[in-house]
N, C-alpha and C positions, 0 to 999 in steps of 0.2 A: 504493500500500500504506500511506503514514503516513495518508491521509487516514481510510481506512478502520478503522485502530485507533485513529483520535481519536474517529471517532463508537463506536466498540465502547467508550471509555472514558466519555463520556457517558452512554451508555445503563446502563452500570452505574450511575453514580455515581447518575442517578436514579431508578433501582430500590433502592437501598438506602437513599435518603431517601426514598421511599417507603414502604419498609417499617417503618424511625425512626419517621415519622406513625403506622402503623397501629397499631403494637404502644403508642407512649404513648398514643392515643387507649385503646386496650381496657384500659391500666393503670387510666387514669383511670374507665374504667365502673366497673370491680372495686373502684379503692379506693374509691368512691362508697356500696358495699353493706357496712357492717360487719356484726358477728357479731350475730344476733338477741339482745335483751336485754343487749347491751354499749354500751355511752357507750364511746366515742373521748376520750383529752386529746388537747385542742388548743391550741397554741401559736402566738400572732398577732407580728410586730413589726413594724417598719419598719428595712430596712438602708438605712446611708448610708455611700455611698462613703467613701474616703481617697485619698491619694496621687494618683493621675493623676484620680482620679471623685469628689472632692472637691466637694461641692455637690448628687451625684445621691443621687434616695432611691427606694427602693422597697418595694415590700411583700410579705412572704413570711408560708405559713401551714405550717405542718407538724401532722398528724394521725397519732397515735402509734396504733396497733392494739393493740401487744405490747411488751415490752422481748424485747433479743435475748438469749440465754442465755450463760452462762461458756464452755460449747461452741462456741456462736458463735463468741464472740470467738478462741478456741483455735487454731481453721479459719481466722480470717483471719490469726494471727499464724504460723502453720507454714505459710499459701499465700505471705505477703509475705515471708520466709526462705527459699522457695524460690526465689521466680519475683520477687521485689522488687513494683513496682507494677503489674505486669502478672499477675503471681501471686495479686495480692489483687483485681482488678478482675474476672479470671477467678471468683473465689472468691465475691464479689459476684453474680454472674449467676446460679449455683447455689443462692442463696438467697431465700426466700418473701418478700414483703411483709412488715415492719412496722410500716408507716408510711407517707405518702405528702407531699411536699410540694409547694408551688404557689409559683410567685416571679411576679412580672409580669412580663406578655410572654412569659411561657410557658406550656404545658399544664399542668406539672407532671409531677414521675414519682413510681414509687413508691421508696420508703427502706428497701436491703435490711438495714441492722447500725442500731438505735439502743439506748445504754448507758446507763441512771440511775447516776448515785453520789452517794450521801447527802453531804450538806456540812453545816456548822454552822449555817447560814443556812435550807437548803433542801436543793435538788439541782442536780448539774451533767447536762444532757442532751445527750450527745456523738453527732453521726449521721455516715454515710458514706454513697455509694451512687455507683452509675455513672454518669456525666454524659450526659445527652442533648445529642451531638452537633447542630448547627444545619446548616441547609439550605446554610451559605457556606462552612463549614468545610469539611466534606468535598466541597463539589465545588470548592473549592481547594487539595483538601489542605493545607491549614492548617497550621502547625506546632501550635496550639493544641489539636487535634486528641490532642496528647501527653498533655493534661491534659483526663485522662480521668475525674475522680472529683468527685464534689461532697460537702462536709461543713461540719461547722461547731457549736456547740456556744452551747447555752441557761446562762446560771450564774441559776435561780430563785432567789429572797429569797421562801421562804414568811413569813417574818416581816417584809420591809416590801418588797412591791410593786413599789413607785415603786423600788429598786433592783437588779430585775433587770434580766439584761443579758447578750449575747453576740457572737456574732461568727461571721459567712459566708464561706465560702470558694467563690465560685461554680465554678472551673476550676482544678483542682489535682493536683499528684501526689505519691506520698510518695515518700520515697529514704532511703540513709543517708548520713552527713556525714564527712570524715573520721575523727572519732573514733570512728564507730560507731553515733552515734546518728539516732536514726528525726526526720526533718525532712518539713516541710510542703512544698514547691516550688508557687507561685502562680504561675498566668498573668497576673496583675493583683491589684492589692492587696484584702486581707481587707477587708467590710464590715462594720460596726460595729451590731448591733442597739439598737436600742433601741425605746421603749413596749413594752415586752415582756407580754403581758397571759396567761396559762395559764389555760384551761378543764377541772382536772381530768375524767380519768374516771371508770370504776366503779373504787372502790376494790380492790387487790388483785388488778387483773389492768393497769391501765395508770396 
């Protein structure tokens, strides 16, 4: 009998990375097709490690469709007051594409909440979305598995370039602190953007 619900647990575990594959392959078709007569902004940089990845760099691209609405945000602030990280990651799944990003070594998925806020400089571009689980994590159930969310935030310099800059968070969860406050929890340390380069879009809609 253990033998038998060991293969019963295998066969799950790769029917559901199976399906992980299918569904971000089809993401990636979709966010491929934007809205006729719309320009995408697109946002290039290269993140380099810190801490334990100190020396690693990579390159990530994020393709903005839409900014997410005040409502948006509203929804993910009453799911994560409900339900905490698991509240908000729920809350994420129920929401449309606006965005898609791509990092190496990976497919890419698409980006359910991304926020503009004007700054003196520019703008700061704050994204979220549900992390695409890996093939090792889940058939080891992984602890890492718990950091469930991917985010991370653009600080543009429309007035000089060369000093934009931001910061990735590949595998992450939010929580609150004792005091109260709303904290980032990293599986591994934030990556540091930089050559930050933006392609605006069509004006007045991205």
């Amino acid at each position: 009998m253990p033998h038998t619900k060991k293969i019963s647990n295998k066969a799950y575990k790769w029917i559901l990375a199976l399906l992980m594959v299918s569904g971000s392959v089809v993401s990636v078709a979709f966010a491929a097709l934007p809205a006729r007569g719309v320009k995408n902004e697109t946002i290039g940089a290269t993140a380099m490690g810190t801490g334990s990845q100190m020396g690693q760099m990579i390159s990530i691209t994020v393709e903005i469709y839409d900014y997410s609405t005040p409502q948006d945000k509203q929804v993910l602030v009453e799911a994560f007051s409900k339900g905490q990280n698991q509240g908000l990651v729920n809350a994420l799944t129920k929401m449309h594409a606006v965005g898609h990003i791509s990092i190496t070594g990976t497919l890419g998925y698409d980006l359910a909440f991304i926020r503009m806020i004007p700054t003196p400089t520019g703008r700061k571009i704050r994204f979220v979305t549900n992390r695409l689980l890996t093939f090792g994590e889940v058939w080891a159930d992984s602890q890492s598995t718990a950091f469930n969310l991917t985010g991370g935030e653009f600080d543009v310099n429309d007035t000089d370039k060369s000093k934009s800059t931001g910061v990735l968070y590949p595998a992450c969860q939010l929580a609150i602190d004792k005091e109260g406050q709303l904290q980032i929890d990293l599986n591994q340390n934030a990556w540091k953007l930089v050559d930050v380069l933006d392609w605006k879009g069509t004006p007045g809609v991205n």
